[in-house]
Structures are given as C-alpha cells and as structure tokens.
N, C-alpha and C positions, 0 to 999 in steps of 0.2 A: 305374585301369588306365593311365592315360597320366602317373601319379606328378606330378603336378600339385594346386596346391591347386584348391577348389570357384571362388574367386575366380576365379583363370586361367581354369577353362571358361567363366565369364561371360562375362569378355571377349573370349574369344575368339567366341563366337556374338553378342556385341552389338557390338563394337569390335575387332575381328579387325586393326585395323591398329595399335593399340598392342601386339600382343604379335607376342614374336620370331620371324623365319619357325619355326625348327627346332621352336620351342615348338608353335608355332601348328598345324602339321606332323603333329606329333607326336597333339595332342588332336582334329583333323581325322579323323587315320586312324581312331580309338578309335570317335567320334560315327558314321563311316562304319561302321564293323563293327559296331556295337551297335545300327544303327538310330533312337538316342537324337533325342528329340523334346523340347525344350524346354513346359513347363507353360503355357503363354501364360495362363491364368486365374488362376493362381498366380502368377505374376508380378504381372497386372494387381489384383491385390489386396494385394501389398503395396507396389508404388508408383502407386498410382490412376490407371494408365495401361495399355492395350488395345494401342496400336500399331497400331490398325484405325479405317480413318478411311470411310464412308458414302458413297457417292454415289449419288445418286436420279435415272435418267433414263427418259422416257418408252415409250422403244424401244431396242431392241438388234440390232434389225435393219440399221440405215443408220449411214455413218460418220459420219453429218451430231451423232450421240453420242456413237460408237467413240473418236473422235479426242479431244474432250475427255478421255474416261476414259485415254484413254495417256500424254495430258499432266500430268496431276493423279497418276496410278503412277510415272511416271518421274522426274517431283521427290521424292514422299513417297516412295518407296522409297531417295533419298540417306540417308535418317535412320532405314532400316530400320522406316518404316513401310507398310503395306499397306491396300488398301481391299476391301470389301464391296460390291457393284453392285445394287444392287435395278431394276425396271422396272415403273413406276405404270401403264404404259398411257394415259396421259394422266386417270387418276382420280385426284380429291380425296382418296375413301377409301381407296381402294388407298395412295396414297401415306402416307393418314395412320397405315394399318395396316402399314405397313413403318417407317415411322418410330418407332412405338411397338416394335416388333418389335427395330429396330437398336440401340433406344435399353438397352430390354433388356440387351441384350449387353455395353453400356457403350462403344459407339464411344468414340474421342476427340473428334471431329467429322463435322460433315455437309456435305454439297454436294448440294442440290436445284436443278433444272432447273425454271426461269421464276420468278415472283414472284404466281402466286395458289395460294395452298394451305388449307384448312380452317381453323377458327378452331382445334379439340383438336388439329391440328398444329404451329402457333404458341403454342399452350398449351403443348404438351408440350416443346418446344425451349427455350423459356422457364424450365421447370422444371429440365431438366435442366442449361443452365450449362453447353452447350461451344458450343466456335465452329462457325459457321454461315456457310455461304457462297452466295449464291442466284446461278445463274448462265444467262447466256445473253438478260436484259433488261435494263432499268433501273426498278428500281420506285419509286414515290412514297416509302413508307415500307417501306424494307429491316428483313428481320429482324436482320442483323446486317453483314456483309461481302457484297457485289455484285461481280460479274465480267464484261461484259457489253456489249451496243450497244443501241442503239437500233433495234428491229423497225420501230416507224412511221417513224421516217426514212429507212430502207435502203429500204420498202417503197415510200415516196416517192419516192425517186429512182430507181427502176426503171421508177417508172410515167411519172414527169418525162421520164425516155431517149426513150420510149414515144412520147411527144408531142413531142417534139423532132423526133422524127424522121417528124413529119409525122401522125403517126396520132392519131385521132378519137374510133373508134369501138371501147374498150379493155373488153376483158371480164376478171374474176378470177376463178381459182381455188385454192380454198383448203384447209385442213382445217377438221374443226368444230372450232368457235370455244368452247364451253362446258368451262367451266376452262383452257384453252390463252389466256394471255395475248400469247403470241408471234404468233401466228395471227389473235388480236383486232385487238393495233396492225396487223400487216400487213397486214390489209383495212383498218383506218384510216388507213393512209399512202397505200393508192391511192385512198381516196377524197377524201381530201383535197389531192390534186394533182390529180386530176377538177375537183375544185371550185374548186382556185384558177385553172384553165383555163379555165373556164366551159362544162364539156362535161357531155353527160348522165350520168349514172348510172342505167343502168337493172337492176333489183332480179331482173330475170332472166337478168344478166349475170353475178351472183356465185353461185358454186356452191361448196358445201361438201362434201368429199367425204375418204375414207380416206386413210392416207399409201400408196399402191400406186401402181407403175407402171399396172396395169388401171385403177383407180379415173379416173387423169387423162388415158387415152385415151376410158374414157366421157365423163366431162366435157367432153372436145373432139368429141367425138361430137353430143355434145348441145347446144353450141353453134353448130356446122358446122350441123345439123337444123334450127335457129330461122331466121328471117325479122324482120329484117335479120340478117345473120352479124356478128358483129365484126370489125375490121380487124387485131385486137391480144390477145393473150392475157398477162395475168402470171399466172405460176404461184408462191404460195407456200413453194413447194418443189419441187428441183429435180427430184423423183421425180417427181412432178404432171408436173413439165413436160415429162419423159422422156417418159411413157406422150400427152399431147399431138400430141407432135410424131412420134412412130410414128403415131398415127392420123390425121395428115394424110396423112404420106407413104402409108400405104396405102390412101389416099383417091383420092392424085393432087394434095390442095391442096398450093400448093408454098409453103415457107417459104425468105425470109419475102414472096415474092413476092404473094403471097394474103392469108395471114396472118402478123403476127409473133408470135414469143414468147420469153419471159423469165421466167427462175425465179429461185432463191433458196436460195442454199449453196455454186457452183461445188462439186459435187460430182468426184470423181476424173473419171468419166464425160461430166461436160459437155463439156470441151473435145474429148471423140470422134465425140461425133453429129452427124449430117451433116443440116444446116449444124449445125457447134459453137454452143453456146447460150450468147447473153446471162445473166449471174445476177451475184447479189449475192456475194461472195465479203469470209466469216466469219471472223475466226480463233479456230476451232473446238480447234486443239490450245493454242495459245497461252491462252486462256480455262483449261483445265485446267490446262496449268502456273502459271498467275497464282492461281488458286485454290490451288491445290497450295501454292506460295508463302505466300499469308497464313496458309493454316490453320497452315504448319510455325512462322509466325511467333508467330502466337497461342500456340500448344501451348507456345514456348519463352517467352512470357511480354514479346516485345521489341513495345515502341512500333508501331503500323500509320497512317502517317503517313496514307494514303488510303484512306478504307474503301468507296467507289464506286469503279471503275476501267473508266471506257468506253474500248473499243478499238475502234470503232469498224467499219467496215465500206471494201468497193470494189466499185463498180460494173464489171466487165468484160462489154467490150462483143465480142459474137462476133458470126457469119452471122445468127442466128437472127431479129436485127432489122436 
C-alpha cells in the first residue's frame, strides 16, 4: 500500500530516523489508516528479544515508586524499549509469582525493589540468563546489578539530627519489617544512633504499622496516649509521618514545639505541611534512570564498569524539628 519494500516498514516502526521524511510519511499514513500493529511475539522469536523490560515494586499508590518507574521508562524507551509494572504488595510470593509470570513472557530484563526475595525467585532469575537490577538498597550479595543507598545510614542520620538537636526521648515508626529489607535497616539505623548516644530504647516506642496516612496518625495517637510521651518521633516514611503530624495538630500538640518529627522520602507534599517536614530526601527518579541505564547497557552487550551504584541520600532539615 505505501509501495515500499517490507524492509522500509521495519525501519520505519524501529528506526524511523533513518528513513526519508517523504518516505517515512508516506508509510506513516498507510500504518495510520490500516490500524497495523506490529507482531511483537513474532518478532521476539526470531531475534530472542521482547523489548519489554519488568519492574517489580511494592506499591503503586505513592510516588515514593512512581518516580523510579518514570525514570527507568524514559531512558528504555530512547531504545524503544517498554516495561511491564507488577506490584508484590510487599510479599515474597507474590513477587516470586510475578516473576515466574514475567519471566514467561520472555522479559528482557528485571528491576525488583529491595534485596530480600525468595530462594525459587533467585532460582528462577538465575535460570533465566537476563540482567537483573535490585534497587532501592544495598545488599551484601547482589543478584546481579544494584541501584541504590543505604537505608541504615539515611535512617541514622535522621535520628542523629534528632539528637543533635537536643532531643532524648525519640520514638519510631515504621512499616512491618517482614520481607521489607528497607524498613528493617531503617529501624537499624535509628537504633543504632540510640545506642551510639547512650539513650534508651524503649521496645514500646517502635510501632510497626501500614503504609497509610491513617495508619501514622494512629501511631501518633498511641504514642501521644503512653506515659512518658516521647520528645521525638522518626517516621519511616514520609506518609507515616504525614498522618503523625495531622494528629498532633488536631490534638493541639504543637510541632515541633512539644514534639518533633521526621520522615523519610521528602515526598512532593513534605515541604507543604505546616510546619514543613524534616525527611530524608532519595533520588527516587534518578535510581530508575541509572537502572534504566545499565539494563540498556547489558542488553547491548557493553562492559559495566560498576555493578553496585550508591547514590546516596540528603538530610533536609525543615520546621518539623
């Protein structure tokens, strides 16, 4: 229809910028009017390549994910590749059953959120022989390529701020901890600036609780309710810490006059709340285009000079403390 060989429509749906506008134009309109949908499985079967690359995060609710996955789209899509989004919930199996699922399909690569996952999920990744990118920690033994910062030491120096700034009596709150290695070190980071302080830690100061704004206004509820109150609250996450610091202010306790507190992500919304909130601020998009990055690197076959990449983290200090 557009008097073209079969080649030319190739390139023009893969490499549209080698071929001549007029051309290009031309077999544009044809594709337009005929609806034409390229085979993608047909393809991927005769040069053992998908063009769809996996990412696995916990939730899709918060941008504190969002933002990775636009980072890690907007590199792989220079190369006209695409990705598939799964959401583990924070489970082992879930994620190991999406991973079997993805792998199925023949991704090219994966990108899972943290560094504890199932044993038949490092099994199966294994077997299958593509790049792999774990992101968002730093783990002892990587499956393959890491993207990432350190959770205990961001979560240390938040609690460090904490105490710096005179305060004693510091309570956390967190998510549960089981399979969530992010959430693990980050109660290990403030408890270990507790301890290099030589302050108490007391075991009914740490609450584990949903990722909800609700969730971390109870928890401040229920701290505010105890006898002694804390001085200091770290929230490890900055939704926690949102729903917190609503439930003072409709308490009357005034922050951080009363109590302080500090979270974890500088999410968009931190710097709006009144007082703006102290947090840890991640780079959450940056993580996905560095991921983004090596997987495009691996896929092409080119040397990866670093296969760990901490990026590290910043303490911003608002009203909140």
């Amino acid at each position: 229809m557009a008097k073209v060989s079969t080649m030319t429509v190739a390139r023009v749906l893969r490499e549209p910028g080698k071929v001549a506008e007029e051309t290009r134009s031309r077999v544009e309109a044809v594709l337009r009017r005929t609806g034409y949908t390229p085979d993608l499985v047909a393809r991927s079967l005769a040069i053992s390549r998908t063009g769809v690359v996996a990412v696995l995060v916990p939730h899709l609710g918060h941008s504190s994910f969002t933002d990775t996955i636009q980072g890690m789209s907007d590199v792989l899509a220079e190369d006209g590749n695409h990705i598939l989004v799964g959401a583990t919930g924070f489970s082992l199996e879930k994620e190991e059953a999406l991973v079997r699922a993805f792998l199925s399909r023949r991704v090219d690569a994966m990108f899972l959120t943290g560094t504890t996952h199932a044993p038949g999920t490092v099994a199966a990744l294994a077997g299958a022989g593509i790049p792999v990118v774990e992101g968002n920690n730093l783990p002892d033994r990587p499956i393959g390529l890491v993207v990432g910062f350190s959770n205990e030491a961001a979560a240390r120096a938040a609690t460090e701020h904490l105490i710096a700034r005179g305060y004693r009596a510091i309570a956390h709150v967190g998510l549960h901890e089981r399979n969530n290695d992010r959430m693990r070190d980050r109660h290990r980071g403030y408890a270990a600036a507790l301890r290099a302080a030589r302050l108490r830690i007391r075991p009914e100061w740490s609450i584990a609780t949903d990722l909800t704004i609700d969730a971390g206004a109870a928890a401040m509820a229920r701290l505010l309710a105890g006898d002694p109150r804390p001085r200091a609250v770290f929230c490890a996450s900055d939704v926690l810490a949102m729903g917190a610091l609503q439930e003072c202010n409709r308490r009357g306790v005034r922050v951080p006059d009363d109590v302080a507190i500090a979270g974890f992500d500088d999410l968009e919304f931190a710097s709006q709340l009144l007082p703006a909130l102290t947090t840890i601020r991640v780079p959450r998009y940056q993580i996905g285009r560095d991921a983004g990055l090596l997987i495009r690197d691996a896929l092409a076959g080119r040397k990866i000079a670093r296969r760990v990449l901490d990026l590290g983290f910043e303490l911003v200090v608002r009203g909140s403390t």
